[in-house]
mmCIF file of the C-alpha atoms, coordinates in Angstrom:
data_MODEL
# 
_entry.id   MODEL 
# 
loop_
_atom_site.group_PDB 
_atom_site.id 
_atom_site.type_symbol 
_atom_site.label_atom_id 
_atom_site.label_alt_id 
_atom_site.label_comp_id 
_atom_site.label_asym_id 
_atom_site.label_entity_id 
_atom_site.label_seq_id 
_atom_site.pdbx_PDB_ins_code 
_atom_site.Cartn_x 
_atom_site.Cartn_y 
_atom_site.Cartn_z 
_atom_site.occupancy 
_atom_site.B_iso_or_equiv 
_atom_site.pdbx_formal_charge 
_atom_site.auth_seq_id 
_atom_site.auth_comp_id 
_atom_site.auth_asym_id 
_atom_site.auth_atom_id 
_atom_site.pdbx_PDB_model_num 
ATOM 1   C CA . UNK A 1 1   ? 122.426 81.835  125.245 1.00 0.00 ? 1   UNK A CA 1 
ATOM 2   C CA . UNK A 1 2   ? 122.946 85.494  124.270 1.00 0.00 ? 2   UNK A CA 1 
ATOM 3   C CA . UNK A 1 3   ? 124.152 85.643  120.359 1.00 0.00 ? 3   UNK A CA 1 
ATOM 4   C CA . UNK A 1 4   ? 127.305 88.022  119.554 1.00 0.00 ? 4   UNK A CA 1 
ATOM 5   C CA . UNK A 1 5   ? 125.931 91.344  117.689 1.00 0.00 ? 5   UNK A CA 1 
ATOM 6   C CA . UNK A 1 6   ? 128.731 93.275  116.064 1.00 0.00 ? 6   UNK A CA 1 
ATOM 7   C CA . UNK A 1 7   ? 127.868 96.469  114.794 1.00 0.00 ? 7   UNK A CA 1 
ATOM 8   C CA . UNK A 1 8   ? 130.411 99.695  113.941 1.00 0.00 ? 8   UNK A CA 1 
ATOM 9   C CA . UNK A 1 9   ? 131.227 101.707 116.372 1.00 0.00 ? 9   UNK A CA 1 
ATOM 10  C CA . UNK A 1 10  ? 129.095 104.814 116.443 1.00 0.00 ? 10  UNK A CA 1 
ATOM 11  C CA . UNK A 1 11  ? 126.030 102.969 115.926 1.00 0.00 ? 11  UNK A CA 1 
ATOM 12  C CA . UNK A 1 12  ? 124.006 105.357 118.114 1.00 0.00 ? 12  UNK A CA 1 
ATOM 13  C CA . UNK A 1 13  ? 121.084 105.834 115.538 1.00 0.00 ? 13  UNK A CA 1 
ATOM 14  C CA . UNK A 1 14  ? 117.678 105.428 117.632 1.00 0.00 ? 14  UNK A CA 1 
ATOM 15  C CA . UNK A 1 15  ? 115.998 102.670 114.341 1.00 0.00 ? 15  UNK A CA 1 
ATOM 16  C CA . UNK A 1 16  ? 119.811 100.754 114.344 1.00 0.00 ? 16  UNK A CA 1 
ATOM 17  C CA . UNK A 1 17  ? 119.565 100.163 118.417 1.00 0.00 ? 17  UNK A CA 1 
ATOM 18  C CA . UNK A 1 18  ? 116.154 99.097  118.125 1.00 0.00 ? 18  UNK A CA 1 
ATOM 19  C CA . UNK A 1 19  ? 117.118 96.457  115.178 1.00 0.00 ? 19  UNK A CA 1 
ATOM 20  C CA . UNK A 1 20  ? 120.254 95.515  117.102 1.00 0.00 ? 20  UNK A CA 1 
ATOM 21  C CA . UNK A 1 21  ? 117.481 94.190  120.035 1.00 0.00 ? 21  UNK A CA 1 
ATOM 22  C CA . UNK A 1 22  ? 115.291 93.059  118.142 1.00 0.00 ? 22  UNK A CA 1 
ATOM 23  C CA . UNK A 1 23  ? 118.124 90.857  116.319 1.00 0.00 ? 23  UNK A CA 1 
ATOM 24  C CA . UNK A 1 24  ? 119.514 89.430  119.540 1.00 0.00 ? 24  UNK A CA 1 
ATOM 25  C CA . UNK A 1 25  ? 116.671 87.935  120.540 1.00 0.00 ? 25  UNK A CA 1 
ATOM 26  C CA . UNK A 1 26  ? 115.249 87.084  117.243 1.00 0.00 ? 26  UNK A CA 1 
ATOM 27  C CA . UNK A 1 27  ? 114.598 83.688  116.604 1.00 0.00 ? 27  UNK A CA 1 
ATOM 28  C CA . UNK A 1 28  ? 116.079 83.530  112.901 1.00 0.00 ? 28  UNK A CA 1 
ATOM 29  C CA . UNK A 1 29  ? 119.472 83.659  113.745 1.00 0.00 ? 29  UNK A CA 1 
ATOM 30  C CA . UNK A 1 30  ? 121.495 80.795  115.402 1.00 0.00 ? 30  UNK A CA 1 
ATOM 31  C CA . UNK A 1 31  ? 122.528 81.342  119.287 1.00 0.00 ? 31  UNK A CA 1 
ATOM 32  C CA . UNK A 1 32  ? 125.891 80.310  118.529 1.00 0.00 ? 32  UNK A CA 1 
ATOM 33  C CA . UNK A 1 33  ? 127.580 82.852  115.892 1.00 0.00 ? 33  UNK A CA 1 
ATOM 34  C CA . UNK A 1 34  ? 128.440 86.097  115.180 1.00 0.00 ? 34  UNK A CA 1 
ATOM 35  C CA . UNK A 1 35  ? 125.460 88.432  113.744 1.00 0.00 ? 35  UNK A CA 1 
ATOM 36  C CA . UNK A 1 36  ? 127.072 91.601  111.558 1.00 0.00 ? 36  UNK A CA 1 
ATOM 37  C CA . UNK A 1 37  ? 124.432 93.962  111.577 1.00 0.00 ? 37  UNK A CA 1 
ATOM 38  C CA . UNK A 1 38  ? 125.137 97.278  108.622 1.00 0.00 ? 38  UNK A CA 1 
ATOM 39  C CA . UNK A 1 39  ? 122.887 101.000 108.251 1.00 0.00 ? 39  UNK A CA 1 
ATOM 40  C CA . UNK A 1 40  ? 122.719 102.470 105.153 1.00 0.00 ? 40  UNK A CA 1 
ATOM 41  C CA . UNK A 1 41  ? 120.307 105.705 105.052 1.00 0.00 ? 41  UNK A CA 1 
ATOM 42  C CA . UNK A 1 42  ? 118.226 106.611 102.836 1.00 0.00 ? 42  UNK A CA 1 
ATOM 43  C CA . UNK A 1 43  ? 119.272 109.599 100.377 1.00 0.00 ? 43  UNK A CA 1 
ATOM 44  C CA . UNK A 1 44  ? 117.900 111.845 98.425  1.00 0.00 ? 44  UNK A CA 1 
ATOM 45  C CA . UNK A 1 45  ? 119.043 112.499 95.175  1.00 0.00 ? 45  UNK A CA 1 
ATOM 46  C CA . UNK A 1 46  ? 119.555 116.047 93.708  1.00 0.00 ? 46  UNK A CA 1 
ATOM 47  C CA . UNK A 1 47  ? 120.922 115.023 90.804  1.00 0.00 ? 47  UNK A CA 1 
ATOM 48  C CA . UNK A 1 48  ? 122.667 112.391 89.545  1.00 0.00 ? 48  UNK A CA 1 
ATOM 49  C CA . UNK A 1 49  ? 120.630 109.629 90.634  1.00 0.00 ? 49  UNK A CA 1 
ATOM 50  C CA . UNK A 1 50  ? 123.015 106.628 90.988  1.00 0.00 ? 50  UNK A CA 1 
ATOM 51  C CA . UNK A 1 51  ? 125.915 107.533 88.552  1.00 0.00 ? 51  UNK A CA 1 
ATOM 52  C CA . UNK A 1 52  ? 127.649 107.389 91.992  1.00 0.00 ? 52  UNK A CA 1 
ATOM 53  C CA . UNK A 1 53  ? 128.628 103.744 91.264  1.00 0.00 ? 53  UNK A CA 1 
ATOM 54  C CA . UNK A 1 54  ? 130.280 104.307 87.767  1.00 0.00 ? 54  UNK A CA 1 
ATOM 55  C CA . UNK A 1 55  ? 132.234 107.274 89.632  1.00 0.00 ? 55  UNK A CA 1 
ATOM 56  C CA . UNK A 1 56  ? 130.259 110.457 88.418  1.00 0.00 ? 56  UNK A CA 1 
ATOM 57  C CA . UNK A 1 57  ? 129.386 113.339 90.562  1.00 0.00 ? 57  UNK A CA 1 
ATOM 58  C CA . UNK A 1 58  ? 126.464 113.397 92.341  1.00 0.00 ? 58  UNK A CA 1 
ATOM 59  C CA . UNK A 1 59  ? 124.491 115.766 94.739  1.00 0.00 ? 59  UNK A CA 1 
ATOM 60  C CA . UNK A 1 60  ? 122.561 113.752 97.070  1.00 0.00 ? 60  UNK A CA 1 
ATOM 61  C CA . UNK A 1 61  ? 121.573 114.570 101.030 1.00 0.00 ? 61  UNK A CA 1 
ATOM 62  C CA . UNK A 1 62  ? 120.860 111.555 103.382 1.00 0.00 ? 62  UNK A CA 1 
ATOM 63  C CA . UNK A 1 63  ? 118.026 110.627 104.672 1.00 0.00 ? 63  UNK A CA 1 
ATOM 64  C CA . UNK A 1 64  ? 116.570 109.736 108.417 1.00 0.00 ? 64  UNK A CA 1 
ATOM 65  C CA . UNK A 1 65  ? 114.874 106.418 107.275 1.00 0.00 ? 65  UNK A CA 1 
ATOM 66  C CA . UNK A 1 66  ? 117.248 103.513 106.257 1.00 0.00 ? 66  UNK A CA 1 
ATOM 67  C CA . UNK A 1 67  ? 117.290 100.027 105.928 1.00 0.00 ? 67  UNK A CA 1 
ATOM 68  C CA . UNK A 1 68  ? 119.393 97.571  108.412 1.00 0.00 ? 68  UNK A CA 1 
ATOM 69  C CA . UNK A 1 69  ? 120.322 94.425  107.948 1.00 0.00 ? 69  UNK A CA 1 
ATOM 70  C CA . UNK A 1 70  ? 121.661 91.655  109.409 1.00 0.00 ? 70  UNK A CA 1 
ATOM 71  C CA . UNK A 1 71  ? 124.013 89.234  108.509 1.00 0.00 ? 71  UNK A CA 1 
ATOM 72  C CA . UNK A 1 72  ? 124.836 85.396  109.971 1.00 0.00 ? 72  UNK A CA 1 
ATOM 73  C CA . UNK A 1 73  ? 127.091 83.134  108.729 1.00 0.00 ? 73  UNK A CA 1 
ATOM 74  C CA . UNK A 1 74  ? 125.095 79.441  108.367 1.00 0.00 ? 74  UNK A CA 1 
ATOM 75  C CA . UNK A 1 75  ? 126.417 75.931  107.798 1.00 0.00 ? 75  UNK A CA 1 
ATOM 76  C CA . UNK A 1 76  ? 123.178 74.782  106.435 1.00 0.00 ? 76  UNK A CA 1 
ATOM 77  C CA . UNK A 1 77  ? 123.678 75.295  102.537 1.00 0.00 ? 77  UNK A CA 1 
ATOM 78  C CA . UNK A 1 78  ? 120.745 77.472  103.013 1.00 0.00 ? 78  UNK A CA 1 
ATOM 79  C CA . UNK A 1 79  ? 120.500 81.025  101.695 1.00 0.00 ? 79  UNK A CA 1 
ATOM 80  C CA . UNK A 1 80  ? 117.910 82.873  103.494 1.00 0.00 ? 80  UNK A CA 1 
ATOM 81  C CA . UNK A 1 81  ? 116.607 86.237  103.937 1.00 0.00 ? 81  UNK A CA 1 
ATOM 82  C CA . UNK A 1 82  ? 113.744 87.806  105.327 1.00 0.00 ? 82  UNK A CA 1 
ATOM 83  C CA . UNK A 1 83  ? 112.448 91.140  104.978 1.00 0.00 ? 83  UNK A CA 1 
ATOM 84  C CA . UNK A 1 84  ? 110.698 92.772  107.560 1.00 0.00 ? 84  UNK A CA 1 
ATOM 85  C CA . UNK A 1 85  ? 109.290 95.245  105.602 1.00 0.00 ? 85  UNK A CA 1 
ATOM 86  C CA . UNK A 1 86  ? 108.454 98.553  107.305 1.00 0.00 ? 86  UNK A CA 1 
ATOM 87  C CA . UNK A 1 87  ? 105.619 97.595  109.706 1.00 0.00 ? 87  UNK A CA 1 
ATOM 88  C CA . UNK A 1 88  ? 102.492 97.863  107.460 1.00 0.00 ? 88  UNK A CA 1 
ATOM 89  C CA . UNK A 1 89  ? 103.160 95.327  105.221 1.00 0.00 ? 89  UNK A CA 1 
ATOM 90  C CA . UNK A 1 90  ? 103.680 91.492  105.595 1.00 0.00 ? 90  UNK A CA 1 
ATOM 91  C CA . UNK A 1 91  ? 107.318 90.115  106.034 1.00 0.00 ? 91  UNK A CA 1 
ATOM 92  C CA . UNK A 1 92  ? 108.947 88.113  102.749 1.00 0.00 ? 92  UNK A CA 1 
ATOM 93  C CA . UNK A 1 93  ? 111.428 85.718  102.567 1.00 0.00 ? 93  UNK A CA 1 
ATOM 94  C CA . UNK A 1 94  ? 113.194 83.804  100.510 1.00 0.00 ? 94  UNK A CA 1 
ATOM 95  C CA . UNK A 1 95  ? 115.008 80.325  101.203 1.00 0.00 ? 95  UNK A CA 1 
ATOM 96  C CA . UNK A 1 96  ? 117.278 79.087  98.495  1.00 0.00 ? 96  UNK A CA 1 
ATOM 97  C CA . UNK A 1 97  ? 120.037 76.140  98.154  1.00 0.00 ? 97  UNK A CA 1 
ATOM 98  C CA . UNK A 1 98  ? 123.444 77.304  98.166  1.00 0.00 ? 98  UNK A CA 1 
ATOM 99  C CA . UNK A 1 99  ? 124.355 75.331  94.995  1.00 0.00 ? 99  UNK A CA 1 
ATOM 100 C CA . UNK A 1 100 ? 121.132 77.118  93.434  1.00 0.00 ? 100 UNK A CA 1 
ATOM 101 C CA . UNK A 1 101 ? 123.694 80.219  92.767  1.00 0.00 ? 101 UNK A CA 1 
ATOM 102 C CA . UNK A 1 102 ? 126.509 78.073  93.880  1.00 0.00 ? 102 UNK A CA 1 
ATOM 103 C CA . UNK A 1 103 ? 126.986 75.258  91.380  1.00 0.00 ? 103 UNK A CA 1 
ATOM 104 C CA . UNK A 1 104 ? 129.903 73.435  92.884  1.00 0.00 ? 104 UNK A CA 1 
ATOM 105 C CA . UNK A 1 105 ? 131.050 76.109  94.782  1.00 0.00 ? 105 UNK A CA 1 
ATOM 106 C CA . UNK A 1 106 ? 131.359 78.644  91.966  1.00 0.00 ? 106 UNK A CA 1 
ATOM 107 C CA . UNK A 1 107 ? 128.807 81.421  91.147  1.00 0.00 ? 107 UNK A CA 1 
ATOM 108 C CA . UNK A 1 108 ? 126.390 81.280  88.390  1.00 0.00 ? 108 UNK A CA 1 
ATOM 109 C CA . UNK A 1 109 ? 126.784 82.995  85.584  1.00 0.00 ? 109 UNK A CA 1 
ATOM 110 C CA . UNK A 1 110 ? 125.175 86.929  86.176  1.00 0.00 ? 110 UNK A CA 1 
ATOM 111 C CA . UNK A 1 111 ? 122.769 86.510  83.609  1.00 0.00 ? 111 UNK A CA 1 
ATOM 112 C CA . UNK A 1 112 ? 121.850 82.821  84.704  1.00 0.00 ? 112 UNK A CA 1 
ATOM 113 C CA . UNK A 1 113 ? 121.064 84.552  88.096  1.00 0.00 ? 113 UNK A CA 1 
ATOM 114 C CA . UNK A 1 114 ? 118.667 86.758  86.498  1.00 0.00 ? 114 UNK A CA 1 
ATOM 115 C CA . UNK A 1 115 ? 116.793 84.231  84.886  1.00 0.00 ? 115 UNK A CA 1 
ATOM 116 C CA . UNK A 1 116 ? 116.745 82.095  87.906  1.00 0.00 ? 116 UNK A CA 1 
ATOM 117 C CA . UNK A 1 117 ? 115.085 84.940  89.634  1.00 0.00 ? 117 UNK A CA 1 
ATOM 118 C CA . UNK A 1 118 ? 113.127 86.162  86.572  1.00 0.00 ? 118 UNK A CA 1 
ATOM 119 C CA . UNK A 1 119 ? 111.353 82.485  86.610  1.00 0.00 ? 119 UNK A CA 1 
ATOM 120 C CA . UNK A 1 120 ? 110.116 82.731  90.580  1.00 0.00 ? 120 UNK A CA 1 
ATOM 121 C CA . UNK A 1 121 ? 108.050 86.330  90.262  1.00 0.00 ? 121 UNK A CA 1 
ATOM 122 C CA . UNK A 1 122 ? 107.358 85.753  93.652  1.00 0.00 ? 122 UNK A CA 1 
ATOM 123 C CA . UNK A 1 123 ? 110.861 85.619  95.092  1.00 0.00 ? 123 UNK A CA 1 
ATOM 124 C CA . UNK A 1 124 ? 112.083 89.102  92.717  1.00 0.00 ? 124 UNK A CA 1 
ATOM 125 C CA . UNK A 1 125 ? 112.824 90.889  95.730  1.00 0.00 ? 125 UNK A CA 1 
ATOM 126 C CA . UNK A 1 126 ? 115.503 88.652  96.513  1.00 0.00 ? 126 UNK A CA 1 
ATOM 127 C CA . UNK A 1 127 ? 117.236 89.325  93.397  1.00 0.00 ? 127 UNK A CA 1 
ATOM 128 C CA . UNK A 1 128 ? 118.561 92.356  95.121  1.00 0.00 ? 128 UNK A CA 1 
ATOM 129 C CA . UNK A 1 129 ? 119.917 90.477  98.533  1.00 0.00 ? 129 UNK A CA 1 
ATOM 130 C CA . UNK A 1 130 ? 121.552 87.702  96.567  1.00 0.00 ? 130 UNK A CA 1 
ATOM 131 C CA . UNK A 1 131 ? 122.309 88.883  93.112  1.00 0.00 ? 131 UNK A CA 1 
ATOM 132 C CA . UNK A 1 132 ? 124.931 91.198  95.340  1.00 0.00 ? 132 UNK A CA 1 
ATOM 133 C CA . UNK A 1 133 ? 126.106 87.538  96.812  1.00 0.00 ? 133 UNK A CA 1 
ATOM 134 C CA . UNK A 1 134 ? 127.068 86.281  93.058  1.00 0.00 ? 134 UNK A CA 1 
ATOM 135 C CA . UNK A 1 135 ? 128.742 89.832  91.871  1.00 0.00 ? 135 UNK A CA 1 
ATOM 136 C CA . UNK A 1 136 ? 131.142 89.884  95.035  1.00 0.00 ? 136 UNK A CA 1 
ATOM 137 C CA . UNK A 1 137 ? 132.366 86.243  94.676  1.00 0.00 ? 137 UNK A CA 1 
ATOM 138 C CA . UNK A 1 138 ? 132.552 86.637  91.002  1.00 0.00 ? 138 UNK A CA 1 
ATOM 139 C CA . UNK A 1 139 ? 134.350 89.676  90.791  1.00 0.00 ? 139 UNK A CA 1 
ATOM 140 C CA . UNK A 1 140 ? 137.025 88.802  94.484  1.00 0.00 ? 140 UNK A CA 1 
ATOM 141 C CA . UNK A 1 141 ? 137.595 85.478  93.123  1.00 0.00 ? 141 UNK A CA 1 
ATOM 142 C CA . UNK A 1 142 ? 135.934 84.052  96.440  1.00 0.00 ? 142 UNK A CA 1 
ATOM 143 C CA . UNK A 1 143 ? 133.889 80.707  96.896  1.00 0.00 ? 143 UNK A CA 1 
ATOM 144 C CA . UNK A 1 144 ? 130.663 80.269  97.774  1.00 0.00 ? 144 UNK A CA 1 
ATOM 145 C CA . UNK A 1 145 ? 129.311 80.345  101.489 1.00 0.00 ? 145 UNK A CA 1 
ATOM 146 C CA . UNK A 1 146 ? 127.976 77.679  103.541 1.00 0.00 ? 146 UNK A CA 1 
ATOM 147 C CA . UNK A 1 147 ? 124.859 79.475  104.134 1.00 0.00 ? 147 UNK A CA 1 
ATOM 148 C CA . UNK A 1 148 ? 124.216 83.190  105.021 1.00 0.00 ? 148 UNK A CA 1 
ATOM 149 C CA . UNK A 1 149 ? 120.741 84.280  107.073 1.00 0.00 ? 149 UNK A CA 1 
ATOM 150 C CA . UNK A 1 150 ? 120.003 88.197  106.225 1.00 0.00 ? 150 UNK A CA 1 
ATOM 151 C CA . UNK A 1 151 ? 117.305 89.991  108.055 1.00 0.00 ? 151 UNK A CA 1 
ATOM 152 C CA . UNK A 1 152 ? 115.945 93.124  106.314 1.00 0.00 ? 152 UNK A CA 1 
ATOM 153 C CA . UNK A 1 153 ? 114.039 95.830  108.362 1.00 0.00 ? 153 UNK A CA 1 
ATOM 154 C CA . UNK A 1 154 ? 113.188 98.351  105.514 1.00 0.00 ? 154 UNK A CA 1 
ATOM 155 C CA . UNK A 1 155 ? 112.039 102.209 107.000 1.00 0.00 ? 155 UNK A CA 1 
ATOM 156 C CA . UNK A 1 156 ? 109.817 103.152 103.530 1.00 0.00 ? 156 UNK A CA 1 
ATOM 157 C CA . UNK A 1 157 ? 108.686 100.359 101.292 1.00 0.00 ? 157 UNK A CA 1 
ATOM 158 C CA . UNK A 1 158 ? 109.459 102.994 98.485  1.00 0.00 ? 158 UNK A CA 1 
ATOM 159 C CA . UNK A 1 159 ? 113.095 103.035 99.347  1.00 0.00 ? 159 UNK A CA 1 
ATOM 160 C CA . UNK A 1 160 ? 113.175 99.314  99.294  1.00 0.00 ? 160 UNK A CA 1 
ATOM 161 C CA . UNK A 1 161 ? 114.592 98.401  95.847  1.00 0.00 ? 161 UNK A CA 1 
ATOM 162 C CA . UNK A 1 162 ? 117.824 100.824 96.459  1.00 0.00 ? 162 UNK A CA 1 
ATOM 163 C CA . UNK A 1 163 ? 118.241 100.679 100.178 1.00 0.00 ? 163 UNK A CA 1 
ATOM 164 C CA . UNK A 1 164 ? 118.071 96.849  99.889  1.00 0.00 ? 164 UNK A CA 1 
ATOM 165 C CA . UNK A 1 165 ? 120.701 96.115  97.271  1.00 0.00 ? 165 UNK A CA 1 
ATOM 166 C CA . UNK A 1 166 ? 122.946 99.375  98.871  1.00 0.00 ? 166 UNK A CA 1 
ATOM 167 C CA . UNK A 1 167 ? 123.048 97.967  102.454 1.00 0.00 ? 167 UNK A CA 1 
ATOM 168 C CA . UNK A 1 168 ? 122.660 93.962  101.648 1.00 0.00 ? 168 UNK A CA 1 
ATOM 169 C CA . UNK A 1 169 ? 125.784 94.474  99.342  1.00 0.00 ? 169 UNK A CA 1 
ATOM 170 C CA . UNK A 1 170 ? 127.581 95.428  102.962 1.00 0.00 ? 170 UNK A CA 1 
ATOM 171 C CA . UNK A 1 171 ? 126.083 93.224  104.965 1.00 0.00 ? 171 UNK A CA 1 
ATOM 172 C CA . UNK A 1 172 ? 127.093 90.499  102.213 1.00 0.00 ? 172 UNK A CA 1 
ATOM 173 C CA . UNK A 1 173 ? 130.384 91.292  102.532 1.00 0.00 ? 173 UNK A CA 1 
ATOM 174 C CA . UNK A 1 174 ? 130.875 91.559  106.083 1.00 0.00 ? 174 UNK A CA 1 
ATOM 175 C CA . UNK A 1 175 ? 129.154 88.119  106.310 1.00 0.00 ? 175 UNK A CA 1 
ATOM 176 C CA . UNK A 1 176 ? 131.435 86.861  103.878 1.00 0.00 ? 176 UNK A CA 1 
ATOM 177 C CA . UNK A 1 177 ? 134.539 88.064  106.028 1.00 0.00 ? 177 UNK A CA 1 
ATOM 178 C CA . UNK A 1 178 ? 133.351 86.246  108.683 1.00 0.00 ? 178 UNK A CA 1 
ATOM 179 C CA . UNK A 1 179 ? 133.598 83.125  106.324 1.00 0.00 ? 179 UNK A CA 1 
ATOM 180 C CA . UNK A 1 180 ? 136.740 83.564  104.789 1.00 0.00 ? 180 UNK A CA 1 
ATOM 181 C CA . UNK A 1 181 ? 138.612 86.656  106.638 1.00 0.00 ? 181 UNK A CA 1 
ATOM 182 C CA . UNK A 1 182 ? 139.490 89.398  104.243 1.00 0.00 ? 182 UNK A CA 1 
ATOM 183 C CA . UNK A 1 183 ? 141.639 89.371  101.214 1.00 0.00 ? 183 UNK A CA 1 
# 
């Protein structure tokens, strides 16, 4: 059974094609729902670093390499993600319970979330995927999520850290549209 991919229109990059493949036939990702698959390139930054996101000017040029992800809607009170990494390195992921940042279907407190990630060294990287999950329902008002599956492929390893949290935080948010339509 062939999975629905949805992906924005103009998605013509040669990397986002590839992923789009190698998502619909991935075994990660249930046959029966929607997959939201987001591109955010890399950038280089002039000057300015990322005072972008408190509203100051920037100069910045983007990049070839990116990171893609995908995003799944689960039923499973799972939150997983994998990272792919960039081909030399070995894939990570990360399984947690829902009600780990979901506490009866309300999210943690932001600096319980960094704790719970500061105590599990090993699972860091996944601060960045699901710390975005707790920010967006905390700041939209919206409840938790069933589950959510998010596959990473990462171009540069040293990109990872930015390029993770930048394109996770849309692939969150898509994901969580699928859950609860927008608002």
């Amino acid at each position: 059974m062939s999975r629905p991919i949805l992906r924005p229109a103009g998605f013509e990059a040669p990397d986002a094609k590839e992923f789009a493949a190698e998502v619909a036939r991935h075994p990660f990702f249930e046959a029966s729902r929607d997959v939201v698959i987001a591109r955010a390139p890399g950038r280089l930054d002039l000057m300015g670093g990322i005072a972008d996101y408190s509203g100051s000017l920037v100069l910045q040029w983007p990049l070839r390499e990116a990171t893609l992800v995908a995003a799944q809607h689960a039923a499973d009170g799972r939150l997983r993600a994998t990272s792919l990494g960039n081909g030399s390195g070995a894939a990570r992921s990360c399984d947690l319970a829902v009600e780990d940042l979901f506490p009866d279907g309300r999210p943690v407190e932001l600096d319980h979330a960094r704790r719970f990630f500061a105590e599990r060294p090993a699972d860091g990287w996944a601060a960045y995927v699901f710390g975005v999950l707790v920010v967006l329902a905390r700041e939209k008002g919206r409840r938790s999520l069933e589950g959510l599956r998010l596959l990473i492929r990462l171009k540069r390893q040293k990109q990872a850290r930015a390029l993770r949290g930048r394109v996770a935080w849309e692939g969150d948010l898509r994901a969580m549209r699928l859950d609860h339509g927008p608002r």
